[in-house]
Structure formats: C-alpha cells, structure tokens
C-alpha positions as CSV (number, residue, x, y, z in Angstrom):
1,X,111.9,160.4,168.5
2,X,113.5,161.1,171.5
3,X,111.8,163.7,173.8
4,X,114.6,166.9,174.1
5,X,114.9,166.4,177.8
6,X,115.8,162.4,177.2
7,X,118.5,163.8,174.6
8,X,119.9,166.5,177.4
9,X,120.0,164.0,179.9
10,X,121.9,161.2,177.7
11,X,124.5,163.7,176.4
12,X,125.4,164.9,180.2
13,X,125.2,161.1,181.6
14,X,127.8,160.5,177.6
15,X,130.0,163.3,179.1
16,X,129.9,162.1,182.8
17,X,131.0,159.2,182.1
18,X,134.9,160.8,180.6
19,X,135.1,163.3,183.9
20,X,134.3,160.6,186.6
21,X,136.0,158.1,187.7
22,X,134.6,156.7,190.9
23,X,131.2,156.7,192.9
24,X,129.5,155.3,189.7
25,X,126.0,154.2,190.2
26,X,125.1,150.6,189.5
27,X,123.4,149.2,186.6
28,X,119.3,148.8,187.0
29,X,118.5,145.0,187.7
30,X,117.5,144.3,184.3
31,X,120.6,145.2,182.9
32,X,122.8,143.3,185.9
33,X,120.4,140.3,185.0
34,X,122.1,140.4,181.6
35,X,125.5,140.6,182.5
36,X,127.4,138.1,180.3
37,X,131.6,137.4,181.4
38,X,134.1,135.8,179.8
39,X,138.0,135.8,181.2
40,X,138.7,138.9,179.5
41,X,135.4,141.0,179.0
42,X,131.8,141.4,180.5
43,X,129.2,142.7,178.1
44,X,125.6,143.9,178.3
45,X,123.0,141.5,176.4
46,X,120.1,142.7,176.4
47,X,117.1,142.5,173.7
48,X,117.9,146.3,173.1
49,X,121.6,147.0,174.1
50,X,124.4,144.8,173.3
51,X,127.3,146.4,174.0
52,X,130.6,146.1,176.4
53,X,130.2,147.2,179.9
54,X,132.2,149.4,182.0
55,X,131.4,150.9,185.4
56,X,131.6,154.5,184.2
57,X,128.9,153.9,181.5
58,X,126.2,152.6,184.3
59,X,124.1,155.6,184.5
60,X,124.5,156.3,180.6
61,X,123.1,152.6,180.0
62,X,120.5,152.7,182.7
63,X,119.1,156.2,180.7
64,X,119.5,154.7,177.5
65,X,117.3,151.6,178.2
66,X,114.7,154.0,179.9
67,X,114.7,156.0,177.0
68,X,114.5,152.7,174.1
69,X,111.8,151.2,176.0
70,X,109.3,154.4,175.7
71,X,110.2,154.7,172.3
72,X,109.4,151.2,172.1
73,X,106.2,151.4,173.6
74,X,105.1,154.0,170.7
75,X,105.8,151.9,168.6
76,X,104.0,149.1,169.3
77,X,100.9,151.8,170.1
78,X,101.3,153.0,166.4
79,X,101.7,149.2,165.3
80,X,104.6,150.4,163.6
81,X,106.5,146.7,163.3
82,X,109.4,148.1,161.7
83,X,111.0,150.3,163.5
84,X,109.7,148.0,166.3
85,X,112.1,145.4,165.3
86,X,114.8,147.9,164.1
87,X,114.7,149.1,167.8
88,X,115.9,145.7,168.9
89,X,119.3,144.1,168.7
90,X,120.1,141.5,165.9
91,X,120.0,138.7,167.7
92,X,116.9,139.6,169.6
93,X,114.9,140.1,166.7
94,X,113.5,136.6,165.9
95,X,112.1,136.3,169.5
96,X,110.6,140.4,168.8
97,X,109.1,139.0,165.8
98,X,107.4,136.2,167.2
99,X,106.0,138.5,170.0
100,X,104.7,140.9,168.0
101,X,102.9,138.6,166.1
102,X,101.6,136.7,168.9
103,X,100.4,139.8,170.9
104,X,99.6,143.4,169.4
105,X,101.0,143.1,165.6
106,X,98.1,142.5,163.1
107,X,99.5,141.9,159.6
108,X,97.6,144.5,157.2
109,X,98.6,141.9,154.1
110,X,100.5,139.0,153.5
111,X,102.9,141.3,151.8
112,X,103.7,143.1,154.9
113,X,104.1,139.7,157.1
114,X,106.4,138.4,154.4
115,X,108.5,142.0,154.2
116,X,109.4,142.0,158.2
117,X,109.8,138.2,157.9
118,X,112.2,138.4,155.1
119,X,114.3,141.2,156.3
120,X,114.7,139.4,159.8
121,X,115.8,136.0,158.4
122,X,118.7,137.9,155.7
123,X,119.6,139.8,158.9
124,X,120.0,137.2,161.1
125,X,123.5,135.3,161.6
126,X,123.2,131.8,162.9
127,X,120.1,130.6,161.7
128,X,120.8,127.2,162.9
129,X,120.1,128.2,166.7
130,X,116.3,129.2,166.3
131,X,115.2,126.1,163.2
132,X,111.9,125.4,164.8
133,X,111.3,129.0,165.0
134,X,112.5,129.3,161.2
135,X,110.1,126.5,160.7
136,X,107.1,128.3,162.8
137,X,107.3,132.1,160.5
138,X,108.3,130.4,157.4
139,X,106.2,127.4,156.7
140,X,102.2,128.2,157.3
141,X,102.2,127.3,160.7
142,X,102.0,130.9,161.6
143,X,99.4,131.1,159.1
144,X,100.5,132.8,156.1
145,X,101.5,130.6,153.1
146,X,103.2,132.7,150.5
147,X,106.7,132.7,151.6
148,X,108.2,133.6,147.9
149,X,106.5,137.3,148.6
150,X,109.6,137.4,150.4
151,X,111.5,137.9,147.6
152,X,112.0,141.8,146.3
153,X,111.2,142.7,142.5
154,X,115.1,142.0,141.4
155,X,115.1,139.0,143.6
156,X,112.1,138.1,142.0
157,X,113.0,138.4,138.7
158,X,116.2,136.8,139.0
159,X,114.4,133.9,140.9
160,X,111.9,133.3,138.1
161,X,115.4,133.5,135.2
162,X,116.9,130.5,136.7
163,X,116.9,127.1,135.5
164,X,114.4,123.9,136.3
165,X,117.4,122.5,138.0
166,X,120.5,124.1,139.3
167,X,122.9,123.5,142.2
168,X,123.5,125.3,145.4
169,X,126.1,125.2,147.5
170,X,126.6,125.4,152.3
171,X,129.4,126.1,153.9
172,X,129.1,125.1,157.6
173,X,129.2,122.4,159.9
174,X,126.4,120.1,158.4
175,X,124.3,120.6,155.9
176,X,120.9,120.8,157.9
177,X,119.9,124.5,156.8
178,X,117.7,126.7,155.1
179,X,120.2,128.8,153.5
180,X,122.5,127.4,150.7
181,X,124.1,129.6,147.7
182,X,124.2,129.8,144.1
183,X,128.0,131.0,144.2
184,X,130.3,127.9,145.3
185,X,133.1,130.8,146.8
186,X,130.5,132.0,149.0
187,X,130.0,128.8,151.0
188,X,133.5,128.6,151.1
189,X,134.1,132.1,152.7
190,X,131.5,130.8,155.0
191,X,132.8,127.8,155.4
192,X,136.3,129.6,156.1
193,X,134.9,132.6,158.3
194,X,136.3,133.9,161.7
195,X,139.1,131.7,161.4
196,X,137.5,128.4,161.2
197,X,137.7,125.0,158.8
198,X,133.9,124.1,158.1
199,X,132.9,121.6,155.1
200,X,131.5,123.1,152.0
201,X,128.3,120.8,150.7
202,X,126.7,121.1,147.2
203,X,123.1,119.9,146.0
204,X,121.4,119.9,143.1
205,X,117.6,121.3,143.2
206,X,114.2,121.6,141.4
207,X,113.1,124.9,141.6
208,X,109.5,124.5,141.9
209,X,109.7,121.7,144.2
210,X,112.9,122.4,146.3
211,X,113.1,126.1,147.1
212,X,111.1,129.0,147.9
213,X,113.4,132.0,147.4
214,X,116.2,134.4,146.7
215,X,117.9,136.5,148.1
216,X,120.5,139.2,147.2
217,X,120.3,142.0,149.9
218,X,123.7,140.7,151.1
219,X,125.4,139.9,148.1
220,X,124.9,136.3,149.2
221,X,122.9,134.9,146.3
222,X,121.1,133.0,148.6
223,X,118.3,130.0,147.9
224,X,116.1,129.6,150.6
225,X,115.3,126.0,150.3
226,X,111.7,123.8,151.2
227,X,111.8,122.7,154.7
228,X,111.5,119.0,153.0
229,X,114.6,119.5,151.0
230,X,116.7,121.0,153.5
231,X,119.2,118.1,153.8
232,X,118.3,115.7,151.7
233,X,120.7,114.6,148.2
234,X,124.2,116.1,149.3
235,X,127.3,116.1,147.6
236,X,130.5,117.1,150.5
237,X,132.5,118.9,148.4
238,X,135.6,120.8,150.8
C-alpha cells in the first residue's frame, strides 16, 4: 500500500500539474534514460511506467516511480511474486519474471511456478520477440517440467475433452510460434489486426505429442504447442 504521505504528495504533484504551466522540474535520469520519440509523440518506457510524457507531468512521474519502486521492494521482501509482476508494465514482465527467478523468488511448488508462468505468457502480446526466453521458462530448462499445470481446471478439462488429433489454426507473419488456435476466425482477426494483411496458417496435431496446453482466459482458445512442433506440417490457408 501506499504510505498516506506518498498518496498526499502524488495528489498535490496530480493537481500541480493543471495550475502550472512553466518552471517544471525535469524528469530524474532514469526516467530521461527512457525517453522514447517518434515524429509526433515522446513517451516514457520504463519497466514500471509506460505512459506519454509531457513537461508538466515531470514531478508527478518522478514521485510516482519513487513511490512503485518502495512498494516494489516490499514485495520482493515478502516474496510476494504476484503483485511483484502485477507492479510491472506488460511488456516488462517476461524480463521481471526471469529476474525474480534468477535472484530472490523461490518457487513454493511447481504449481505456483507454472501459475505466474502462465498468466505472463496469456498476458503478453508479441511473443515472437522474447522465443528463447519462451523456450528458457517453458521447456525444463529453467527446471520445472510440468508445463500443462498451466492450464486452470476449465482449461483443464476442456484440454483433456478434445480429440487425439485436431487442427489449429496462426494468424501472423510466419508460422514459427508457440501460440496457434482452435477457432479458424481468431487467427484471422489476428491475422487482420491493427490494420494489417498477415497469412492465416492451419496444422493438424497430436495431442499428446504436439501440444502442452490451453488456454481460454482471453477468449482465445489458444493451444500452446511443443517447442518441436512449433512449425513443422503447415497448411497456408489466407
């Protein structure tokens, strides 16, 4: 929680920022460090505030990250992973993952390694940046080998209904991915998101010997498939 002095301090710096309009102070160096411009916009990216940036907000964000980074720090103290990871922007949250793991967080179970693994990979967009990574958590080399715990109990259950075989379907540039679907219109919004014209692949798999998992949290019907079987046997479809 935020101490009542840290939420004082960010509500006058949130109100500041409307009244003035010059003499703002500059961002701290770890903030300036993650400046990011294009020809229209410059935006913060930082592992715990992505957001646009303006002069007036300076102080505001220089607070802000003062007060995420103590919270932070309690959490890794109560090796409290989750909120850990909550604490940290979506696309920063592979590279908190592997840090935790890799300095202060012990998993209690295989359960709970799998849980904060699971719920970072159906979070994250643009798995295709970070494959080796992927590969790293999700395939033993971290050292846990029971990636369908993953899988919720309706995931589960709906996992263990389906066929010996079935087909799955990718919507992207290539078909070198982890992530395929059961539902052919889904890879073809995502083939079709933001605007753009990617192909739409099918496959058809083994269950016990081509995938590890679904998943439903995003109304995806996602497969999660074997990093052997990733892009092997595809049909281009769209």
């Amino acid at each position: 929680m935020i101490s009542a002095e840290d939420s004082e301090e960010l509500s006058r710096l949130l109100k500041d920022r409307v009244i003035k309009t010059k003499d703002f102070p500059p961002l701290i160096p770890e903030l300036q460090e993650r400046l990011v411009k294009d020809e229209i916009r410059q935006m913060i990216h930082h592992p715990l505030l992505v957001t646009f940036h303006h002069d007036q907000d300076n102080a505001y964000h220089n607070k802000l990250i003062e007060v995420r980074k103590k919270i932070l720090g309690r959490h890794i103290a109560n090796e409290n992973i989750g909120s850990y990871l909550v604490m940290h922007e979506r696309p920063y949250r592979l590279e908190a993952l592997i840090e935790a793991l890799h300095s202060w967080w012990n998993p209690a179970s295989e359960k709970e390694y799998w849980d904060q693994v699971g719920w970072v990979y159906t979070d994250t967009e643009f798995l295709y940046h970070s494959m080796e990574k992927w590969k790293y958590l999700l395939f033993g080399d971290s050292g846990y080998l029971n990636n369908n715990l993953m899988m919720d109990d309706e995931e589960k259950e709906k996992y263990d209904s389906l066929p010996e075989y079935f087909t799955v379907y990718r919507g992207a540039m290539d078909p070198d991915g982890y992530s395929w679907t059961l539902n052919e219109d889904k890879a073809r919004w995502f083939a079709s998101r933001w605007g753009k014209d990617l192909s739409v692949f099918s496959k058809k798999v083994n269950k016990l010997e081509d995938t590890i998992a679904y998943f439903n949290s995003r109304s995806e019907e996602e497969i999660l498939l074997n990093e052997d079987h990733r892009y092997v046997d595809y049909e281009l479809i769209a």
